[in-house]
C-alpha positions as CSV (number, residue, x, y, z in Angstrom):
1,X,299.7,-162.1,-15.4
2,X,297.6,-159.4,-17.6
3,X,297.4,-161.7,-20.6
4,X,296.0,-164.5,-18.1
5,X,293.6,-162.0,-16.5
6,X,292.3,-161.0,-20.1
7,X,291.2,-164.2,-21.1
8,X,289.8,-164.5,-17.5
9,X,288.2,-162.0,-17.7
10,X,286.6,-163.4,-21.5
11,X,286.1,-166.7,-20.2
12,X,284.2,-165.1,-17.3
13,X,281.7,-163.2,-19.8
14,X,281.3,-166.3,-21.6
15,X,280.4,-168.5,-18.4
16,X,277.6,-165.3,-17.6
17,X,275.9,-166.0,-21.3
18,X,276.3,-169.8,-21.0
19,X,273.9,-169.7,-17.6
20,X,271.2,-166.8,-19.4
21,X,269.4,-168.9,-22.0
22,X,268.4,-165.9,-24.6
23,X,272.4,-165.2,-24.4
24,X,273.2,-168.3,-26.4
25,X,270.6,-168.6,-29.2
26,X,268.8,-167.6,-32.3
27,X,266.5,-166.4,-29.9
28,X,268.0,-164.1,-28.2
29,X,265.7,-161.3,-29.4
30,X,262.3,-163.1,-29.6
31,X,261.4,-165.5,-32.5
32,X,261.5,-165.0,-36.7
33,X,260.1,-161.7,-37.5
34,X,259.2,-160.8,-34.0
35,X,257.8,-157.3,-33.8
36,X,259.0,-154.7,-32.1
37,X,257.3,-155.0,-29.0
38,X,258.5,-159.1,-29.0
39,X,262.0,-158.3,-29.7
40,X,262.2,-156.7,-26.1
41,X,261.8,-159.8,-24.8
42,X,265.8,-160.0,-23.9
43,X,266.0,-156.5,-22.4
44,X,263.0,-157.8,-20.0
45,X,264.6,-160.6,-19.2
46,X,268.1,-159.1,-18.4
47,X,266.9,-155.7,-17.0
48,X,263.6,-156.0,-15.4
49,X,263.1,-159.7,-14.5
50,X,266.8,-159.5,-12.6
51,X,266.6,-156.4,-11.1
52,X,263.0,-156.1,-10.0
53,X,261.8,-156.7,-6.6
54,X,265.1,-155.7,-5.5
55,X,266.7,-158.2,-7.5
56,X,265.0,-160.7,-5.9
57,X,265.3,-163.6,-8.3
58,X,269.2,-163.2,-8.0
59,X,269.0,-163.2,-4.1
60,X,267.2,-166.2,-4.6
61,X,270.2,-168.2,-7.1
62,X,272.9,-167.1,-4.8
63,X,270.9,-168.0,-1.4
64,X,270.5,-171.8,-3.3
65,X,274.2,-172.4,-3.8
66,X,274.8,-172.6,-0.3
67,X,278.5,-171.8,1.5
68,X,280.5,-174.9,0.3
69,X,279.5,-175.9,-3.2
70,X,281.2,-178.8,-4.8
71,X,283.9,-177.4,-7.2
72,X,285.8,-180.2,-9.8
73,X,289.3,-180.5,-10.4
74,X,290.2,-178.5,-13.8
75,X,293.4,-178.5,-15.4
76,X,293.9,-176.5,-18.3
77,X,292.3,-173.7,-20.5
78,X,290.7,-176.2,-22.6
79,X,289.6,-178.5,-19.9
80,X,287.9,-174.8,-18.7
81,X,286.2,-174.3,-21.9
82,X,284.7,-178.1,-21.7
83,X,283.1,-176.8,-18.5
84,X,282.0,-173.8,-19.6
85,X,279.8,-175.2,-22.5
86,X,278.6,-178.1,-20.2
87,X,277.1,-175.4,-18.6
88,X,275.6,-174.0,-22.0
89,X,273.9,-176.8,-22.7
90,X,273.0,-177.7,-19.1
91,X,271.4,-174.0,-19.4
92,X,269.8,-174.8,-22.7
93,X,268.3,-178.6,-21.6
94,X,266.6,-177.0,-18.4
95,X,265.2,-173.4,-19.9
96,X,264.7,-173.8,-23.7
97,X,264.7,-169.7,-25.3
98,X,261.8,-170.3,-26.9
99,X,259.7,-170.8,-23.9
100,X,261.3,-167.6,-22.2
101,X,260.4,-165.9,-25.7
102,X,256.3,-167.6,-25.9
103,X,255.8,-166.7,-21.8
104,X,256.8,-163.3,-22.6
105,X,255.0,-162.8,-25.7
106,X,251.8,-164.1,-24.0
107,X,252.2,-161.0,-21.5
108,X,252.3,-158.5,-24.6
109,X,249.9,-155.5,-23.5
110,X,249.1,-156.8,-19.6
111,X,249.7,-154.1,-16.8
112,X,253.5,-154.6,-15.3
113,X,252.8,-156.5,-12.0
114,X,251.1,-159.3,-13.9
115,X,253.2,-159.7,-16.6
116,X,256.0,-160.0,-13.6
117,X,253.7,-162.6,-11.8
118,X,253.6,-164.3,-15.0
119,X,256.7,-164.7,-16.4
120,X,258.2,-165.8,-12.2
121,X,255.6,-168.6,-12.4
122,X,256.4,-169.9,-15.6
123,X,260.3,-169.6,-15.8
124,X,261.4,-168.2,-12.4
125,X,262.3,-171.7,-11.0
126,X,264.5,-173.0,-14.1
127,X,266.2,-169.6,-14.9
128,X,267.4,-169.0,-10.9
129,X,268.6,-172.7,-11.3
130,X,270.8,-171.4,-14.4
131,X,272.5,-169.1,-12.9
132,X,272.8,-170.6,-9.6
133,X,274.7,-173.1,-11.5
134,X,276.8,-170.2,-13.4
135,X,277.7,-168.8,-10.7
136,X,279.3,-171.8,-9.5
137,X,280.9,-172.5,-12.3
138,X,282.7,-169.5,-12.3
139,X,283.7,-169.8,-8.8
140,X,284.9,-173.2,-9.6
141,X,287.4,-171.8,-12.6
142,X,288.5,-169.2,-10.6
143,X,289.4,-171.6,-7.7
144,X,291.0,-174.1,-10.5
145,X,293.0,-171.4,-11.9
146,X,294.6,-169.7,-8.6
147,X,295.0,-173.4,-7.2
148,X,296.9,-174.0,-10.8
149,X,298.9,-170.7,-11.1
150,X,300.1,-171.1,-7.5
151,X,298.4,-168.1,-5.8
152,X,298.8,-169.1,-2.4
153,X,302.1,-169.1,-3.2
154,X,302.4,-165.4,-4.4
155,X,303.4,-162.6,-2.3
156,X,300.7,-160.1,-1.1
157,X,302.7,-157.3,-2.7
158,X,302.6,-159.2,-6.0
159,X,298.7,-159.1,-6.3
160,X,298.4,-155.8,-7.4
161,X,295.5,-154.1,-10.1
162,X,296.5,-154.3,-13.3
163,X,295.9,-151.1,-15.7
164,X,292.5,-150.5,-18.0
165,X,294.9,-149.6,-20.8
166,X,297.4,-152.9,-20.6
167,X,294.3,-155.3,-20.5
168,X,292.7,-153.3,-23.8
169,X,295.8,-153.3,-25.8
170,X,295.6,-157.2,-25.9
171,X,291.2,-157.5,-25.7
172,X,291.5,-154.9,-28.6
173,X,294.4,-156.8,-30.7
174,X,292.6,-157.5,-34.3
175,X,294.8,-160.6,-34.5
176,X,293.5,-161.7,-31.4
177,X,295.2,-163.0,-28.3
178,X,293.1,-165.6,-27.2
179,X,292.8,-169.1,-29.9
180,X,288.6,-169.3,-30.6
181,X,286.3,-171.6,-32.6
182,X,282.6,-171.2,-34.0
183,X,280.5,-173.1,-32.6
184,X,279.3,-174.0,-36.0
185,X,282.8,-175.6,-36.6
186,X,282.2,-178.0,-33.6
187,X,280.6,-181.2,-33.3
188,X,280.0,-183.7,-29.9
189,X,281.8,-186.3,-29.6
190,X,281.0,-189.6,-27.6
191,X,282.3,-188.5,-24.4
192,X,280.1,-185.2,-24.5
193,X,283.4,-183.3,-25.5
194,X,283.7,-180.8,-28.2
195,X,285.9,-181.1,-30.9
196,X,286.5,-179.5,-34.5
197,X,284.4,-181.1,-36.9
């Protein structure tokens, strides 16, 4: 149970980046030989445009999703990992990081509220579909994996919190516990599936 709820747990913080586009790209802190002021761009993003107005942009993702989104059958870790880069590239094909990166770099210098305005009108829509769609997809994994590892199944007194210091002893393992590839080492292939190169 604590090794499954480790890579859970990885897998979860993997789906999170797949739906933020900065989170999965070159990118990620503005473009080649950004400035200092336009390497900010991915703190704005993550800490001002999500939390501001009350977190308004993230009230508005989870108020899209609805009560009963549609959730896919998923067998399987790697099946799970399949879904998680559809996502990815679903995430990159409908906000590209460079236009986050130019519609913030356009704001450089302009008063807080308009820069705000700014950026909302020119990504707000694509970037609360993102993670409207993350946030299903995680939903749908966990769903997947308690269908799969028979939770209704278990007894109440079995569901019990599992200690910070087992789940770090594997997370921190230098050998790892949890099989990984590059991405660099993948390739496509005709099915929209990746595989080793």
């Amino acid at each position: 149970m604590v090794r499954f709820l480790a890579m859970a747990g990885v897998l979860a913080h993997y789906i999170a980046d797949a739906c933020m586009p900065l989170h999965n790209t070159k990118y990620h802190h503005g473009l080649v030989n950004a400035s200092k002021k336009e390497q900010q761009v991915h703190n704005y993003i993550d800490n001002n445009i999500l939390s501001a107005e009350k977190g308004e942009l993230l009230r508005q993702a989870f108020s899209s999703i609805g009560s009963n989104p549609p959730f896919q059958r998923i067998d399987g870790g790697r099946d799970w990992g399949q879904r998680t880069m559809a996502l990815l590239v679903y995430t990159y094909t409908r906000l590209h990081p460079k236009k986050i990166v130019e519609t913030y770099n356009e704001t450089l210098g302009w008063d807080w509220r308009r820069r705000y305005n700014h950026v909302i009108a020119e990504i707000g829509v694509p970037l609360r579909r993102c993670i409207a769609r993350g946030t299903v997809r995680l939903a749908e994994i966990w769903e997947n994996a308690w269908r799969q590892g028979g939770g209704n199944a278990l007894a109440d007194s079995s569901l019990v919190q599992v200690e910070k210091p087992d789940l770090s002893e594997l997370y921190l393992d230098k050998d790892g516990f949890l099989p990984c590839r590059l991405l660099k080492d993948l390739t496509v292939n005709g099915t929209d599936r990746l595989v080793p190169k």
